[in-house]
C-alpha positions as CSV (number, residue, x, y, z in Angstrom):
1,X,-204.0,-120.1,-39.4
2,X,-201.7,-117.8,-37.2
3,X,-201.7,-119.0,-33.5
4,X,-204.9,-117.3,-31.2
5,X,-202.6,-117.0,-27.8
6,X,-201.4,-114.8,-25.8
7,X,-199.5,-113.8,-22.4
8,X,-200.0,-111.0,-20.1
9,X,-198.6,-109.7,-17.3
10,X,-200.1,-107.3,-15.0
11,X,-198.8,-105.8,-11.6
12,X,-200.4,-103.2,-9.3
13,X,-200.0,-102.6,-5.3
14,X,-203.0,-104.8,-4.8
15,X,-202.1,-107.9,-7.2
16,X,-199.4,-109.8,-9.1
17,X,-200.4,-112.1,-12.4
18,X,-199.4,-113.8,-15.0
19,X,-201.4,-115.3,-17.4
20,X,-201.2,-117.5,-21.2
21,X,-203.5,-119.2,-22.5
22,X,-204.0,-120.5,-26.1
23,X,-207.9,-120.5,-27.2
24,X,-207.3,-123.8,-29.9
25,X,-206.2,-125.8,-27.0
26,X,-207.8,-129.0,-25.4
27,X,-209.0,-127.2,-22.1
28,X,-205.4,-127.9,-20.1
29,X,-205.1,-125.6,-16.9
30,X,-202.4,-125.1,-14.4
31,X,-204.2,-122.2,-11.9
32,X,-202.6,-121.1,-8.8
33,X,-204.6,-117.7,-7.7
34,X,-204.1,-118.2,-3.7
35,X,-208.2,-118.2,-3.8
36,X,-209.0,-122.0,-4.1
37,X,-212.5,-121.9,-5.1
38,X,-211.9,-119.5,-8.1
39,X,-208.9,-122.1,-9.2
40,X,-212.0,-124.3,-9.1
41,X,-213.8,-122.1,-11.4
42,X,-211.2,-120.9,-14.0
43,X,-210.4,-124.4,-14.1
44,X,-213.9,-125.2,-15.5
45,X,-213.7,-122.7,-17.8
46,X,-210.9,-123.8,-19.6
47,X,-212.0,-127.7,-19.4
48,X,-215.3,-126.7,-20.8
49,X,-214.0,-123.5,-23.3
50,X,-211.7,-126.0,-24.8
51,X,-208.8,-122.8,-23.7
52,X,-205.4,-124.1,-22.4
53,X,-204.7,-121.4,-19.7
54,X,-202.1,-120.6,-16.8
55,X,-202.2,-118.6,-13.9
56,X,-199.8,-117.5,-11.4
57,X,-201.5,-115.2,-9.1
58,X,-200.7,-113.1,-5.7
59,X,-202.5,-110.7,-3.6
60,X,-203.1,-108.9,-0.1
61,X,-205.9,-111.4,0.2
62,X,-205.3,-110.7,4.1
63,X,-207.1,-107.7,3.3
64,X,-210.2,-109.2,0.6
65,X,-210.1,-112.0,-2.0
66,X,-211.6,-109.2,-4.4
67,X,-208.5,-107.5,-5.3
68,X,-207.0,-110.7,-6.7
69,X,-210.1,-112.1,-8.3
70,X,-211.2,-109.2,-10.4
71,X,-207.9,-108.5,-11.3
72,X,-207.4,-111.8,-12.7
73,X,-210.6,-111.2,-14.6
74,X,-209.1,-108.4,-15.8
75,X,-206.5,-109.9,-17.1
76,X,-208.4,-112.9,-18.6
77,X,-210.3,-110.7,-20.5
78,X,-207.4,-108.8,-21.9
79,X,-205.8,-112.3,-22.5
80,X,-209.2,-113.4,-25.0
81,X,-209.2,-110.0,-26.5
82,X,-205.3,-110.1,-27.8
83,X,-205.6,-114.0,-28.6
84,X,-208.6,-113.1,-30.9
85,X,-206.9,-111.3,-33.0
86,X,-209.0,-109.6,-35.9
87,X,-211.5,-112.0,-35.3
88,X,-211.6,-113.2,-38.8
89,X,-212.9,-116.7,-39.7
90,X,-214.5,-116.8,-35.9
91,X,-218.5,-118.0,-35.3
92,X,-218.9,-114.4,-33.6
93,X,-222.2,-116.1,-31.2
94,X,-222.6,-118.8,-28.8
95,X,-225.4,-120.2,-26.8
96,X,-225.3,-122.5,-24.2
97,X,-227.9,-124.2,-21.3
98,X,-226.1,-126.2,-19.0
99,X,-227.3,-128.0,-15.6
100,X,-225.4,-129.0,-12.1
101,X,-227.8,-131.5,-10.2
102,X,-230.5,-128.5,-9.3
103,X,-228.7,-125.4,-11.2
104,X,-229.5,-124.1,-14.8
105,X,-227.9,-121.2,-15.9
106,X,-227.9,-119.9,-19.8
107,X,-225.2,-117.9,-21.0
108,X,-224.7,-116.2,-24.1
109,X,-221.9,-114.8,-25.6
110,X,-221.1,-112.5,-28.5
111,X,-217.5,-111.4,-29.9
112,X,-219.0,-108.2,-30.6
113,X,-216.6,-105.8,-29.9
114,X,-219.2,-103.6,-27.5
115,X,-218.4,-104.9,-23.6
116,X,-222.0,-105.2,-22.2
117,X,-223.0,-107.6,-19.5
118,X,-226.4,-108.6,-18.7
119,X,-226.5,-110.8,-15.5
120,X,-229.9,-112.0,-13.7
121,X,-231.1,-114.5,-11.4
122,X,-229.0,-115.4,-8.7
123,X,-231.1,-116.3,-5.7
124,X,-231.7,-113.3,-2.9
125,X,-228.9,-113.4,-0.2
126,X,-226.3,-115.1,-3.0
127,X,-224.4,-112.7,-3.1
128,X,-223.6,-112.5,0.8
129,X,-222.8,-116.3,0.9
130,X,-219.2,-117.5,1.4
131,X,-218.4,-120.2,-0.7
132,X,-215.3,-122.5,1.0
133,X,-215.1,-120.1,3.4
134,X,-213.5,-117.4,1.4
135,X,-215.3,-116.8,-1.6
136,X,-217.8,-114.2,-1.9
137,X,-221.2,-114.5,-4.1
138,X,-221.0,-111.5,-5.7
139,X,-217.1,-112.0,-6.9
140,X,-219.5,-114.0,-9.6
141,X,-220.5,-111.0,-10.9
142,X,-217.4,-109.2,-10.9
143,X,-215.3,-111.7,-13.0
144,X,-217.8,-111.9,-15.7
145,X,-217.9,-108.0,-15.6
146,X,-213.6,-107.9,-15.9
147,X,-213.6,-110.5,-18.5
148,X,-216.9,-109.1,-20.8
149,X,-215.5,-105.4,-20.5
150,X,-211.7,-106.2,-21.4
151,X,-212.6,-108.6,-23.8
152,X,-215.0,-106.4,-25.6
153,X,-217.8,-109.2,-25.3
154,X,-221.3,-109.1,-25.2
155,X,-222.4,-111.6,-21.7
156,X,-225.5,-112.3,-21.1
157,X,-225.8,-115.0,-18.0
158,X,-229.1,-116.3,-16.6
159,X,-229.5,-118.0,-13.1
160,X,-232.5,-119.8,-14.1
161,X,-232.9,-122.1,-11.3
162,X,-230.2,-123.1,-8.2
163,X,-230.4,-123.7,-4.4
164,X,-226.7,-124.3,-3.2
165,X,-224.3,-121.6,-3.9
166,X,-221.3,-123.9,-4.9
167,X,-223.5,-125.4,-7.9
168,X,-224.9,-122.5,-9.0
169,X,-221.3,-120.2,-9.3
170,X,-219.9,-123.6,-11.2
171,X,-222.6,-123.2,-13.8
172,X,-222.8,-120.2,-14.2
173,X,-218.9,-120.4,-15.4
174,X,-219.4,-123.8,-17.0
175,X,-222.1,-122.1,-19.2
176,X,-220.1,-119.0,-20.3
177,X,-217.4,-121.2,-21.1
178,X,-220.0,-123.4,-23.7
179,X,-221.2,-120.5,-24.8
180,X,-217.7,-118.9,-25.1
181,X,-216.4,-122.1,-27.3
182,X,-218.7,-121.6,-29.9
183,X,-218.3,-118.1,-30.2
184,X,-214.7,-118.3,-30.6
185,X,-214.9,-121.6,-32.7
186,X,-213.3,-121.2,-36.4
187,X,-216.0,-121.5,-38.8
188,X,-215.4,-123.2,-42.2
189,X,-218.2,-121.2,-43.8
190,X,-217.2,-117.7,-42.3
191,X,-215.4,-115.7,-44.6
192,X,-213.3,-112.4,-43.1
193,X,-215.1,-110.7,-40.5
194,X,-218.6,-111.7,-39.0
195,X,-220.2,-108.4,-39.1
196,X,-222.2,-106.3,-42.0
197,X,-219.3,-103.1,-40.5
198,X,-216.5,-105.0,-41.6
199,X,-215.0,-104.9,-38.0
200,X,-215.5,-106.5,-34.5
């Protein structure tokens, strides 16, 4: 099996990043974005997507946090895309339902090849709410639209019950990164590409 990794560097006038991660890993992070919360976050998705990652991250957050978080995203999702390869041998689908003391959030993911993202149920005002003092609500939104459009995945995410704003932004990335593990999971039975066309 040839190795599903891959390193990127991006740099614009609003950001700096680098970024490698390794989707056969054991879920080892090292994440430095300058935006604690979302080093909180990414750091659940790698524990929970079983993907070693590392990110090295700068940005005029004097201005906004959003620069340097979507652009992360950004790369994340370009990161997944070139570490997947031809997607041969891969499960293609994953479902997952995963709880945070009064949070639920369902997320499902396919390696389709077709960026869509479907994204419902945050609670009314969510988006306004500063989590840690710095991060915004709706940044949610925006990393899951970065990493489903540069990924080429299908990402659906359902809010499906939550009160505090902290829980409900760690599940939400907790669930896509279930869902993500057993889409990208290597399936024994699976033989070339998981799709009638031939081609993800």
């Amino acid at each position: 099996m040839s190795s599903r990794t891959a390193s990127i560097r991006r740099e614009t006038s609003e950001s700096s990043i680098e970024l490698s991660l390794d989707l056969d890993g054991t879920g080892r992070s090292s994440i430095h974005t300058t935006v604690p919360f979302y080093d909180h976050l990414l750091t659940a998705f790698a524990k929970h997507s079983l993907t070693d990652l590392t990110v090295r991250a700068k940005g005029d957050i004097e201005i906004d946090v959003h620069h340097t978080v979507e652009d992360v995203g950004i790369v994340l999702g370009l990161a997944i895309k070139d570490a997947l390869g031809d997607k041969a041998g891969i499960s293609r689908y994953g479902d997952a339902t995963v709880p945070l003391d009064e949070a639920l959030v369902q997320a499902v993911v396919d390696i389709s090849g077709r960026p869509y993202l479907v994204h419902t149920g945050e609670p009314a005002g969510f988006e306004h709410h500063l989590i840690g003092g710095h991060f915004t609500g709706s940044m949610v939104r925006h990393v899951f639209e970065a990493i489903a459009f540069n990924a080429a995945l299908t990402v659906h995410v359902r809010v499906l019950n939550g009160r505090d704003p902290h829980h409900i932004a760690e599940t939400e990335f907790k669930a896509f990164a279930r869902a993500f593990r057993q889409a990208k999971a290597l399936d024994p039975f699976v033989e070339g590409i998981p799709s009638t066309k031939g081609a993800l």
